[in-house]
DRENDO-1510 file (C-alpha; in Angstrom, 1 decimal, always signed):
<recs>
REC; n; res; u; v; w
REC; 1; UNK; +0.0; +0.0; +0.0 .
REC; 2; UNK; +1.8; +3.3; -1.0 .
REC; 3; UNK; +2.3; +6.0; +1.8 .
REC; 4; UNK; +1.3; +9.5; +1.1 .
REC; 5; UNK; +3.1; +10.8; +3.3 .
REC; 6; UNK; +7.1; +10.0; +4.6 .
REC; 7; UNK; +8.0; +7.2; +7.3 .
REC; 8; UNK; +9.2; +9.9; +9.6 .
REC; 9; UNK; +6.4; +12.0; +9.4 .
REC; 10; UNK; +3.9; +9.0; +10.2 .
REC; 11; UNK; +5.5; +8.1; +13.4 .
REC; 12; UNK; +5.3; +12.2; +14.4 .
REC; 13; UNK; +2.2; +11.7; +13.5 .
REC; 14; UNK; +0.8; +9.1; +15.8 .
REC; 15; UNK; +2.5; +9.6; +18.5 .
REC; 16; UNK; +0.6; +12.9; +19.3 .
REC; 17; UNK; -1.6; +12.8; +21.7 .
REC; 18; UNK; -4.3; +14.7; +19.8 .
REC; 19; UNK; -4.5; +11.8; +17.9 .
REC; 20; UNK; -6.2; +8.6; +16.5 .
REC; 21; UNK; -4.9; +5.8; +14.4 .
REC; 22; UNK; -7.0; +3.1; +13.1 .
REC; 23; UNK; -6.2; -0.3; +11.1 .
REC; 24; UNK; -8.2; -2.6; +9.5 .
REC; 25; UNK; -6.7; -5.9; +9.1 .
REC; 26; UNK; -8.4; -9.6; +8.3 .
REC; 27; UNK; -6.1; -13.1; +8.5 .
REC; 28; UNK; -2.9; -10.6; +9.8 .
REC; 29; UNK; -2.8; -8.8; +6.7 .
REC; 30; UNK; -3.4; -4.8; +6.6 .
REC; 31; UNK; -6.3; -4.0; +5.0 .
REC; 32; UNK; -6.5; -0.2; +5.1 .
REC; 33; UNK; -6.2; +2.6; +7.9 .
REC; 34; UNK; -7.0; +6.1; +8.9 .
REC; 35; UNK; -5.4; +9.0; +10.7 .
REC; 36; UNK; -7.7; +11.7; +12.4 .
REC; 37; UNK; -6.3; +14.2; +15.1 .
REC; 38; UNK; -8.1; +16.9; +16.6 .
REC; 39; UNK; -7.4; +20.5; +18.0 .
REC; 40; UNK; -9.2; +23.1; +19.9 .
REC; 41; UNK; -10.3; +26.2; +18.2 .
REC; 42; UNK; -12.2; +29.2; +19.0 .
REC; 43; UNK; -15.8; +27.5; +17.8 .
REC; 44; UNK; -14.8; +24.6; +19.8 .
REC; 45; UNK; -12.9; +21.0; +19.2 .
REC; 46; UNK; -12.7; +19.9; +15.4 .
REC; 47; UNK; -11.9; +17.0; +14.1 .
REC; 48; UNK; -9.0; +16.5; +11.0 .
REC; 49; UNK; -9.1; +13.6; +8.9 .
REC; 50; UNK; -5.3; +13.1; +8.0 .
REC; 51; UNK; -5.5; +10.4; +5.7 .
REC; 52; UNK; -8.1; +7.3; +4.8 .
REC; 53; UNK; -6.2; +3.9; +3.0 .
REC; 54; UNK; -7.6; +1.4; +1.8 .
REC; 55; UNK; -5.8; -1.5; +0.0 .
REC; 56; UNK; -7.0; -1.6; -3.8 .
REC; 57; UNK; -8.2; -5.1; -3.5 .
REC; 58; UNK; -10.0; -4.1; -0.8 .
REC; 59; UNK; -11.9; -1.1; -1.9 .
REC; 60; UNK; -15.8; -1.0; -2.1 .
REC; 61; UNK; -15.9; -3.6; +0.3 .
REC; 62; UNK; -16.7; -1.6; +3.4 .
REC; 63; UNK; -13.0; -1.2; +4.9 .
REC; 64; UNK; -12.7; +2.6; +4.1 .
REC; 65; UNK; -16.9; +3.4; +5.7 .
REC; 66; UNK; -16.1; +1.3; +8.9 .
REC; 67; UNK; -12.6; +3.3; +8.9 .
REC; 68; UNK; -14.5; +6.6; +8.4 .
REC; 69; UNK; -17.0; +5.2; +11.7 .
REC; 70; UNK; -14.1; +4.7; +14.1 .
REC; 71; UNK; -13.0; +7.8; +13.4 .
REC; 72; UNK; -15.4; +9.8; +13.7 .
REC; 73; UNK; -16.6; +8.2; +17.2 .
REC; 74; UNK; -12.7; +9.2; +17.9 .
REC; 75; UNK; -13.4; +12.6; +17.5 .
REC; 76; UNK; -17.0; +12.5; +19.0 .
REC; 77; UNK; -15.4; +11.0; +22.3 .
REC; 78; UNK; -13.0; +13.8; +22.9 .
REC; 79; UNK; -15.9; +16.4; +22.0 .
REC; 80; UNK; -15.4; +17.6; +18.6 .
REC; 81; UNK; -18.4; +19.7; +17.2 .
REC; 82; UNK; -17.3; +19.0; +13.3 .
REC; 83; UNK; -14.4; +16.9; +10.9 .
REC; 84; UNK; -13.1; +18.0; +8.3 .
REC; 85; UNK; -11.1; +17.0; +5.4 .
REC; 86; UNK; -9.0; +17.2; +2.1 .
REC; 87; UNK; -9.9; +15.0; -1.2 .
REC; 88; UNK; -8.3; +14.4; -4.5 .
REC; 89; UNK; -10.9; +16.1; -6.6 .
REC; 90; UNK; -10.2; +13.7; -9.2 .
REC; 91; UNK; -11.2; +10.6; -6.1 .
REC; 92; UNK; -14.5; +10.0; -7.3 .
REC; 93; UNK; -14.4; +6.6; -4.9 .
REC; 94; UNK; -13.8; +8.7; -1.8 .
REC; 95; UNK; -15.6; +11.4; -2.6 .
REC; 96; UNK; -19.0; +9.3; -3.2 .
REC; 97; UNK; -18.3; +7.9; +0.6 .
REC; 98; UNK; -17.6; +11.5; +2.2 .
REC; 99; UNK; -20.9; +12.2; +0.4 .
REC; 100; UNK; -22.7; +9.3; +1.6 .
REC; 101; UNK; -21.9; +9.8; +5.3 .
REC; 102; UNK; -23.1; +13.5; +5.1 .
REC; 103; UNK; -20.1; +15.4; +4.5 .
REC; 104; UNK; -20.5; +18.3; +2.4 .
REC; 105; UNK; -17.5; +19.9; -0.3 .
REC; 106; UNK; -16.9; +23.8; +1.3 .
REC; 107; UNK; -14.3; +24.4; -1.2 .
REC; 108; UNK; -11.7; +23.9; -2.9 .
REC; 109; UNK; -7.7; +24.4; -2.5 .
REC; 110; UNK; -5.5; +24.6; -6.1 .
REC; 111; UNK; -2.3; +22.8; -6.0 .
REC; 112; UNK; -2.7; +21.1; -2.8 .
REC; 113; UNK; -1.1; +17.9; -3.6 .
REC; 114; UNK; +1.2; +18.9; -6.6 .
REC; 115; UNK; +1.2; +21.5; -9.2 .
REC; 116; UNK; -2.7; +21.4; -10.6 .
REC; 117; UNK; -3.2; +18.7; -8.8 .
REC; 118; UNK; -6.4; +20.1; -6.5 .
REC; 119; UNK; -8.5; +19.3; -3.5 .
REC; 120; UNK; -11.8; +19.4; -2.3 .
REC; 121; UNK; -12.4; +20.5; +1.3 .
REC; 122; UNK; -15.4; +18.6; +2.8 .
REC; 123; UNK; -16.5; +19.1; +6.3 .
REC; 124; UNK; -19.4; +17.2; +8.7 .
REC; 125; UNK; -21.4; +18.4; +12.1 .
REC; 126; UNK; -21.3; +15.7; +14.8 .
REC; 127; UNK; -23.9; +14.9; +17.1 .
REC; 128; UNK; -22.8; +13.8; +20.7 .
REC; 129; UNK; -23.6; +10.8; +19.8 .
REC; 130; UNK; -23.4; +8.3; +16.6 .
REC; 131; UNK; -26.8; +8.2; +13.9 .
REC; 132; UNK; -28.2; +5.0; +14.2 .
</recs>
């Protein structure tokens, strides 16, 4: 599974204590994973979704919607008001599943991952608790 991000960076990254790593694995073998951390901010805590993987063999098989669950309940359990995120415009795939769990695009950032290479900024409100 290719990282987007460096080795070094990653292990920053989780060891904060703002923040929650998930991992989906079946029979020992990695099957995707997600990143969130959180901060405090004027309106309240809020939620970052660092990064959602999911193994290409394993895609549109649930992995990346019961990822997206766990971490939103991480959020939800430290008090977060909202998530929000950054998409590959051109990830149809995740986009449809931001969509389908009520997260809405509120812009749009050019060059975000490369040169013209842009994303989508979609954000959520969370209830105290999970929807049924």
């Amino acid at each position: 599974m290719p990282f987007r991000f460096s080795r070094r960076y990653m292990r920053l990254l989780v060891s904060r204590s703002n923040v929650a790593t998930w991992i989906a694995e079946e029979d020992g073998r990695m099957e995707g994973f997600a990143i969130v951390e959180w901060a405090r901010e004027s309106g309240g805590v809020i939620g970052y979704i660092q990064t959602i993987e999911v193994a290409p063999d394993r895609r549109n098989q649930g992995v990346g919607g019961e990822l997206l669950r766990r971490i939103e309940d991480s959020v939800r359990a430290v008090g977060a008001q909202a998530i929000w995120l950054h998409v590959d415009a051109e990830n149809a795939r995740a986009i449809r599943l931001y969509e389908l769990q009520g997260y809405r695009c509120e812009g749009r950032e050019e060059d975000y991952y490369a040169p013209a290479h842009a994303a989508l900024i979609y954000g959520k409100p969370l209830e105290s608790e999970p929807a049924s």
